[in-house]
N, C-alpha and C positions, 0 to 999 in steps of 0.2 A: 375828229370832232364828232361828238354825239349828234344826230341828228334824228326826227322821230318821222317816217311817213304814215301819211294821213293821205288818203284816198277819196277825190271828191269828184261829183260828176256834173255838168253845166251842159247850155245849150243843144237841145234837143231839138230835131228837125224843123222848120216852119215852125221855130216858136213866133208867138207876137209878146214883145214887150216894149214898155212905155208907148204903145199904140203904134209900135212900128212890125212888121214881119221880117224875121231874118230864114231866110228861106234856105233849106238843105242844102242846095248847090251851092251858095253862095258861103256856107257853113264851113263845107267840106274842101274849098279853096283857101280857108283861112284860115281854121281850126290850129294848123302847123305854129301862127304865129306867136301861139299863148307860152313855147316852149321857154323853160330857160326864163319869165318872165319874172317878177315879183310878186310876193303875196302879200300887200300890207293889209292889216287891222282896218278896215273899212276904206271907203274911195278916198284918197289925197285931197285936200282942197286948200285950201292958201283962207289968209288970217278974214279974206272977205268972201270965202265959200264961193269960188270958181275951183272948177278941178284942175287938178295938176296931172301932168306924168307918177305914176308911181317912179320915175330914173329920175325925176329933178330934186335935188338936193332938200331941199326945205321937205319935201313930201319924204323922201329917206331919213331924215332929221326926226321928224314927227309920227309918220306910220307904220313904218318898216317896223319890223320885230325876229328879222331872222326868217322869215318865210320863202317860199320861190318855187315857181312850178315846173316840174319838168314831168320825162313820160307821157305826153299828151296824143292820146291817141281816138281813134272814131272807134268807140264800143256801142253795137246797135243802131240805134237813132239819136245818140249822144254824145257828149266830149266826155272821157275820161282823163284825169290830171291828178297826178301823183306830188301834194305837197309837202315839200321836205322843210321842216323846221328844225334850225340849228337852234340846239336845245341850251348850248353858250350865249348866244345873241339874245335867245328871246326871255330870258334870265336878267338881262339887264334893263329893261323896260317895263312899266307900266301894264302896258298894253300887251307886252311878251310873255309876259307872268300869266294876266287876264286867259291868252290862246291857250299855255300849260294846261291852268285848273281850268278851263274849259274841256279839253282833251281830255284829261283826266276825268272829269264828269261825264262823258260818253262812255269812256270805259268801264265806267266804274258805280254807274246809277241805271237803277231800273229805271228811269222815268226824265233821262238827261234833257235839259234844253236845247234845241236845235241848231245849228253854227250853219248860217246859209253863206254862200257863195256869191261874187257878183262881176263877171265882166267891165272891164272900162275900156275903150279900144276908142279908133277911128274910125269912121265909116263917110261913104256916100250916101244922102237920101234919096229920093228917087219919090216926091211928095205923089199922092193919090188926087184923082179929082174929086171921088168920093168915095168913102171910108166900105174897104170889105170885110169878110169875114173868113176865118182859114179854118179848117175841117175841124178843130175842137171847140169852135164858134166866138173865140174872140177876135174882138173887129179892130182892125187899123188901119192907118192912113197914112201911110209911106212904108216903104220897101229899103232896106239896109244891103248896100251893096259894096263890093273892093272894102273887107275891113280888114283892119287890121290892129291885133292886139294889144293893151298894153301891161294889163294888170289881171289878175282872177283876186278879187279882196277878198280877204276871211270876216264877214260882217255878224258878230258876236252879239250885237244888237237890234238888228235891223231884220227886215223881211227883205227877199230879193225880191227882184223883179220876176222871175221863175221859179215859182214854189217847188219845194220837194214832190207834192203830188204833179206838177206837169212833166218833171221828169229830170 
């Protein structure tokens, strides 16, 4: 089965996002868990926009498109992760089509639109009493501990939470 990899990179040390810090060490204890995970077409949510599992049925039903991540390994100060898109599965979908000619626009345009990236996992908070700031000066207010992962989404539409410029 044909499959295309796509090479993406997420989570970089003491990032802060949605106002929380997920801090290096805590990064480097979990990072392993993305492997082997799934890659749907943006976060899973259920018909009243709660998030689901990327594994529960209804979210494989609706977002999935043949995507999944594996090779995930610590490059620098960040997560590397090799997505393997079965180029059969994502051929039958909407949304699978959509990832294609997206792909194919990176390749293939001087000037292609950007395909951001986005973790969905479990985590611990670890609430602040009042809001700091971590060395590239954005400030939050909990700490993100014991995660573990569930999904890296390919968000076609969206802006992630960690831009291309934080890393």
């Amino acid at each position: 089965v044909e499959h295309i990899v796509v090479t993406s990179y997420t989570l970089p040390d003491d990032i802060v996002m949605n106002g929380g810090l997920y801090p290096a060490d805590e990064i480097a204890k979990s990072f392993h868990t993305l492997e082997r995970t799934l890659a749907p077409i943006g976060h899973p949510v259920d018909k009243d926009g709660n998030f689901l599992s990327a594994k529960d049925p209804l979210a494989i039903n609706s977002f999935h498109a043949g995507a999944f991540n594996q090779n995930v390994v610590k490059d620098g100060n960040r997560i590397r992760i090799d997505k393997y898109i079965n180029v059969q599965e994502a051929s039958k979908s909407e949304k699978g089509l959509r990832l294609l000619d997206r792909r194919n626009e990176v390749e293939t345009n001087d000037n292609p639109r950007p395909i951001h990236t986005s973790t969905g996992l479990l985590l611990e908070v670890e609430p602040l009493g009042a809001a700091l700031t971590n060395a590239e000066g954005d400030e939050y207010d909990w700490i993100a501990h014991n995660m573990v992962f569930d999904h890296d989404a390919i968000l076609l539409d969206s802006v992630a939470a960690a831009t291309p410029s934080k890393g």
